[in-house]
TITI-510307 format. One line per field, with one value per residue (C-alpha): x, z, y; residue number from 1. Coordinates in nm, 4 decimals, padded with zeros to 6 digits. Layout:
// TITI-510307
xx = [X, ...]
zz = [Z, ...]
yy = [Y, ...]
i = [NUM, ...]
This chain:
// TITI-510307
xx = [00.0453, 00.2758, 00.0223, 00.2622, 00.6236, 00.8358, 01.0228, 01.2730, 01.2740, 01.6146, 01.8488, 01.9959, 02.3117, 02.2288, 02.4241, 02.7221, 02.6162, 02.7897, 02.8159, 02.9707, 02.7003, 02.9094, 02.5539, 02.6078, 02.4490, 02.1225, 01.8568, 01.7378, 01.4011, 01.3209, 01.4017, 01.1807, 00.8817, 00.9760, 00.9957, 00.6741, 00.5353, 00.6872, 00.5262, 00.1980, 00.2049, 00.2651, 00.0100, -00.2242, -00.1270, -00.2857, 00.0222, -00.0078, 00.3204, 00.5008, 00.7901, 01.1024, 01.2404, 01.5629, 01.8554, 02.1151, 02.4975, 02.3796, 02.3529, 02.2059, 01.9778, 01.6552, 01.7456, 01.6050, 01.6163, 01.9348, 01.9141, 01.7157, 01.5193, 01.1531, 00.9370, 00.6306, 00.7720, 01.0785, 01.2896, 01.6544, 01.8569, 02.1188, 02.5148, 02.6109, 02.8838, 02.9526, 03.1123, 03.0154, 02.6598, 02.6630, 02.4047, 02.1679, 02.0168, 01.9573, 01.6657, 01.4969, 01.4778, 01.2126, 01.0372, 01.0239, 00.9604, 00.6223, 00.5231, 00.7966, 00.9946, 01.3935, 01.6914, 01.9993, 02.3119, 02.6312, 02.9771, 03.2306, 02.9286, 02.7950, 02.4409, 02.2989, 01.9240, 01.9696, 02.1727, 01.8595, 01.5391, 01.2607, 01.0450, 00.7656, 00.9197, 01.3080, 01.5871, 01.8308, 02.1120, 02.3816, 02.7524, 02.9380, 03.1471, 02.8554, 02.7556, 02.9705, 02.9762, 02.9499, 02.6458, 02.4675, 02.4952, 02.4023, 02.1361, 02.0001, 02.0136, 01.8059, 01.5206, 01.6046, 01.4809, 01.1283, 01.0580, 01.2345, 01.4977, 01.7938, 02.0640, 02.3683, 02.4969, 02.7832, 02.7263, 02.8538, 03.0157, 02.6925, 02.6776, 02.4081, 02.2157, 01.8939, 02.0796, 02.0889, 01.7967, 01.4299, 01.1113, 00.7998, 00.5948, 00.4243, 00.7777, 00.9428, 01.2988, 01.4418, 01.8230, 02.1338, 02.3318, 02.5437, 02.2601, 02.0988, 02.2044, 02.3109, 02.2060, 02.1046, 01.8094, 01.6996, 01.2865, 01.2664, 01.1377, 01.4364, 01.3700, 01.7290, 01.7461, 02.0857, 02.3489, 02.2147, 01.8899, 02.0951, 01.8799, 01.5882, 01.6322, 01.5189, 01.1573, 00.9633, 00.6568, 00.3887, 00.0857, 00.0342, 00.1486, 00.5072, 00.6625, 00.9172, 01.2025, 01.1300, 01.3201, 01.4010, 01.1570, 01.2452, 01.2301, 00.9047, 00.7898, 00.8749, 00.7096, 00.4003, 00.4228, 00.3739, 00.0244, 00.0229, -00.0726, 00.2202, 00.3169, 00.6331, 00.7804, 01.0680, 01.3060, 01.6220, 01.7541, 01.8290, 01.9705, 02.2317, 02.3340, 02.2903, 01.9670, 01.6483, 01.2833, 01.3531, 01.6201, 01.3913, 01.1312, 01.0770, 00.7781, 00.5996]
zz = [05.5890, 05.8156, 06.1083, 06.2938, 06.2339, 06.5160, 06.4043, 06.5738, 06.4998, 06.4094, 06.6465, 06.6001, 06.6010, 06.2821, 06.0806, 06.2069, 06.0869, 05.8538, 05.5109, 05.1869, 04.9834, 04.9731, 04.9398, 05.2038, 05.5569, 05.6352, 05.7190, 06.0345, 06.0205, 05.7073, 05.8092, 06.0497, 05.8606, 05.6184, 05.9202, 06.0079, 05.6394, 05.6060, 05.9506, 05.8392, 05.5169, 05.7199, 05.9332, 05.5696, 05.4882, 05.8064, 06.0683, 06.3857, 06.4503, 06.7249, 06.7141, 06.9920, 07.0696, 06.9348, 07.1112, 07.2368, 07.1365, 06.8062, 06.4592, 06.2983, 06.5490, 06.3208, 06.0633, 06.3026, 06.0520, 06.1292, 06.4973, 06.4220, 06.2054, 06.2924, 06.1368, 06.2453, 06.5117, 06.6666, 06.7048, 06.6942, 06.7762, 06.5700, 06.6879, 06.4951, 06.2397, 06.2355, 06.5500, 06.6231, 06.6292, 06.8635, 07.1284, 06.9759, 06.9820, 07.3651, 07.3343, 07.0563, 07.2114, 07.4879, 07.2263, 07.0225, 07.3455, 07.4147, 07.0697, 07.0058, 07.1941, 07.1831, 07.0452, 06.9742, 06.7649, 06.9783, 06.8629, 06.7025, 06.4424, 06.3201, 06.0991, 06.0082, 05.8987, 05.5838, 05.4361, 05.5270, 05.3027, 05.4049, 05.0971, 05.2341, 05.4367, 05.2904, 05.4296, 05.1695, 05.3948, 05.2040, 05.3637, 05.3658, 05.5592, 05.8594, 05.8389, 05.8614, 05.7893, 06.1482, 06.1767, 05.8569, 05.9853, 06.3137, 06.1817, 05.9709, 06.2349, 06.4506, 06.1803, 06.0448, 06.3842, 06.3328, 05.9995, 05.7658, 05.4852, 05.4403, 05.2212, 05.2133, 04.9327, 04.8666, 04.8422, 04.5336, 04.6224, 04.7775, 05.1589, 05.2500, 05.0809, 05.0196, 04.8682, 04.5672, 04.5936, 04.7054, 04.6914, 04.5293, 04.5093, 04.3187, 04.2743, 04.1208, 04.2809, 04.2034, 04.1606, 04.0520, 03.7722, 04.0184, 04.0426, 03.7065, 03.6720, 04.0176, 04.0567, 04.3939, 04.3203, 04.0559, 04.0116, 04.0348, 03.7637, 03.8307, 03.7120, 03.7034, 03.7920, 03.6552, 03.8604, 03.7683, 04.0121, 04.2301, 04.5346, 04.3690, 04.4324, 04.8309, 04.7481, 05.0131, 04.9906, 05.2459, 05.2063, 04.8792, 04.7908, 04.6733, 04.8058, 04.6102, 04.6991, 04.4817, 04.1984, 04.0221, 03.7030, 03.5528, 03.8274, 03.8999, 03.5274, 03.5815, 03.9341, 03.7365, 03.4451, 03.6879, 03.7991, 04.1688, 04.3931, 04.4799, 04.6981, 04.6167, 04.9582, 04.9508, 05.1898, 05.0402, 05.3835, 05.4507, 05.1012, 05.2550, 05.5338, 05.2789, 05.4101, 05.2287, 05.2894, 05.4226, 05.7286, 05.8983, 05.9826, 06.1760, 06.0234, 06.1406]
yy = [20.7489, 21.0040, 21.1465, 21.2902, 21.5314, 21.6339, 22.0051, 22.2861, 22.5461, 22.7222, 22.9034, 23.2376, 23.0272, 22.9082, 23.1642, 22.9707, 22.5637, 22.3820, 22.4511, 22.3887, 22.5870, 22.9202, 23.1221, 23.3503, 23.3507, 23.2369, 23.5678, 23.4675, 23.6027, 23.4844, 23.1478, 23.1478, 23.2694, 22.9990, 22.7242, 22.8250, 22.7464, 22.4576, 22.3507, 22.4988, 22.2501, 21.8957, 22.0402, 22.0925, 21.7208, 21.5943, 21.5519, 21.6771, 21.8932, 21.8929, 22.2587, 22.2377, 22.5086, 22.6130, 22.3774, 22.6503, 22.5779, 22.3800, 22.5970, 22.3100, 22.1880, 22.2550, 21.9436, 21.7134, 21.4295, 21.4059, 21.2613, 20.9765, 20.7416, 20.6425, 20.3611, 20.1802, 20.0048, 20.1954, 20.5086, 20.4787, 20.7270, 20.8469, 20.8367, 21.1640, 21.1908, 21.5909, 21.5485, 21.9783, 21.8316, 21.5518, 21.6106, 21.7190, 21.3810, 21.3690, 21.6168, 21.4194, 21.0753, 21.1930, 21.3198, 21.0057, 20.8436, 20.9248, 20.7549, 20.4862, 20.2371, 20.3497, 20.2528, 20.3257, 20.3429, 20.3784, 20.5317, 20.4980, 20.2890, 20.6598, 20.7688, 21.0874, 21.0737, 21.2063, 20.9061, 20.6892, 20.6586, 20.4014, 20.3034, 20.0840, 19.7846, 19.8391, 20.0900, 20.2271, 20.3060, 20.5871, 20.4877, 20.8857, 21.1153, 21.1024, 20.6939, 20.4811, 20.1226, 19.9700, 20.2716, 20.1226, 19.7700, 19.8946, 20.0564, 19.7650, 19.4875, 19.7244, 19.7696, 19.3988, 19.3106, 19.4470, 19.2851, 19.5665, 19.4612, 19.7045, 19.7489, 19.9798, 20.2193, 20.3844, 20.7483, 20.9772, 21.3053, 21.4808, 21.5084, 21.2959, 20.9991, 21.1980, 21.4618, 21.2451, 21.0167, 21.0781, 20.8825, 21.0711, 20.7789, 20.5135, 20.3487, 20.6724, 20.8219, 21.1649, 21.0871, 21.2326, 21.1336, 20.9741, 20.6999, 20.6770, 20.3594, 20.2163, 19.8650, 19.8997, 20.0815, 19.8376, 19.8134, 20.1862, 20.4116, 20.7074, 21.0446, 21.2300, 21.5888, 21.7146, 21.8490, 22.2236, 22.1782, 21.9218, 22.1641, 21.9970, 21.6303, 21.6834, 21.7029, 21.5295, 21.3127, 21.2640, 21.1327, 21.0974, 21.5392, 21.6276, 21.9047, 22.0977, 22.3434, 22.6642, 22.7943, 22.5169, 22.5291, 22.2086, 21.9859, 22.0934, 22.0241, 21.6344, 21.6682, 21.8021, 21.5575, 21.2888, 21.4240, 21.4046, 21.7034, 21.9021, 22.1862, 22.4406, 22.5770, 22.8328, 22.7402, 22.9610, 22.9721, 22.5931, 22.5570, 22.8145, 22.5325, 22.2494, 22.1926, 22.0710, 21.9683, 21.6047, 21.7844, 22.0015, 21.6939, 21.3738, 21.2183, 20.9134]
i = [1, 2, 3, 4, 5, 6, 7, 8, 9, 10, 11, 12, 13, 14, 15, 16, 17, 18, 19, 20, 21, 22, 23, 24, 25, 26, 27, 28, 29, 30, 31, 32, 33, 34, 35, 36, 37, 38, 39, 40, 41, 42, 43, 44, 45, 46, 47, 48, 49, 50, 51, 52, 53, 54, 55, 56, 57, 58, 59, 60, 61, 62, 63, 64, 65, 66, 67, 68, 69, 70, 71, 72, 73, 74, 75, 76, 77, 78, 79, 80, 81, 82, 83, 84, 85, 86, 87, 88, 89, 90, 91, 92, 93, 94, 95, 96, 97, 98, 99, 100, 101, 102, 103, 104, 105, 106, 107, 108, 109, 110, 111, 112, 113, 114, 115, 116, 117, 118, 119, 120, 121, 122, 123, 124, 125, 126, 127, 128, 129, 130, 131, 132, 133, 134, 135, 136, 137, 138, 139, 140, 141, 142, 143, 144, 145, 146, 147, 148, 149, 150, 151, 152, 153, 154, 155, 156, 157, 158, 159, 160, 161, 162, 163, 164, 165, 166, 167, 168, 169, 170, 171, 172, 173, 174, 175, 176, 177, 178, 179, 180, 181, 182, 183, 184, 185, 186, 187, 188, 189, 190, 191, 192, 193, 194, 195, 196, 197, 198, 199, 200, 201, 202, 203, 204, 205, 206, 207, 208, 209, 210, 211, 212, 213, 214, 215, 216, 217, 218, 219, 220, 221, 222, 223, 224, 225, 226, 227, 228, 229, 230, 231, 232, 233, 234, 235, 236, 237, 238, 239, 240, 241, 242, 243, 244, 245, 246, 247, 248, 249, 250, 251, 252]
């Protein structure tokens, strides 16, 4: 069970972040009304939320996930891979600080957040553009250290890990066709949402409810089918900075 999420709230800036969406650029004060939703649901599901303020000189400061991972026992703190991003860590690890001891990945060894998924005590660790393999192995001798098993996967085309495979529970991943059949992820029942909802795989479980991006219809007919509470945010904004529901939250 998550009791806590640590969110920022985006920047002005963030008309400028990354992208390879080609949606057009973010509304600014939409975003923020749907920051504060998203915010107000962890805070429904029982986490006490903790909002930064906006980081100035960073458009994609609000995906937060990004800057570290955090399990029982530790925080460490990521060594960015977008290299227009790096920084951004430094105001997260005091932070993390007053709940969890520190540690930390070190360039050139590089991991972004969302290419790491923790399902109970193992780390899938996705190897991409942003983590690299000296950051996954990094990475997994740091959580190896605390008990934790980890294993690194090559990632498919997508940007980040988790942009192709979520946990939803009960031993059930949302993937892409990419890992319908990867052998790494062996044991899991794998419900594949096709490349035409690919928004739709970042759906984001805590405690037990399943939140889901809006507009995708048939994804949310196999989140419904598995009959687990559920919540459908719109967070069109994000989606314009390749963004989803797992960035814009540390949860612990």
């Amino acid at each position: 069970m998550f009791t806590r999420a640590i969110t920022r709230r985006p920047s002005q800036e963030m008309v400028d972040g990354i992208t390879t969406a080609g949606l057009g650029k973010p509304d600014y004060e939409l975003a923020l009304k749907q920051h504060a939703a998203y915010c107000q649901t962890l805070t429904g599901l029982g986490l006490d939320v903790t909002i930064l303020d906006p980081e100035p000189g960073y458009p994609d400061c609000c995906f937060v996930e990004d800057t570290a991972v955090v399990c029982e026992h530790v925080a460490i703190i990521a060594s960015l891979g977008a290299a227009s991003r790096r920084g951004e860590q430094k105001t997260i690890e005091p932070v993390l600080a007053q709940h969890k001891p520190i540690e930390r990945v070190q360039a050139p060894a590089s991991f972004e957040g969302g290419d790491v998924l923790q399902v109970d005590d193992t780390f899938f660790i996705g190897l991409s553009e942003r983590t690299n393999k000296a950051g996954a192995e990094s990475l997994g001798a740091t959580v190896a250290k605390h008990g934790y098993a980890w294993k690194a996967i090559k990632c498919g085309p997508s940007l980040h890990f988790k942009t192709d495979v979520n946990y939803v529970g009960d031993g059930v991943l949302l993937v892409s066709p990419y890992f319908k059949d990867s052998p790494e992820l062996a044991g899991f029942e794998r419900i594949v949402v096709e490349d035409d909802e690919a928004y739709a795989r970042n759906c984001l479980f805590v405690n037990g409810t399943i939140i889901v991006p809006d507009g995708f219809p048939e994804t949310l007919a196999k989140i419904k089918a598995l009959g687990r509470p559920f919540v459908v945010l719109d967070v069109s904004e994000y989606r314009k900075l390749d963004g989803g529901l797992t960035c814009l939250s540390l949860r612990f």
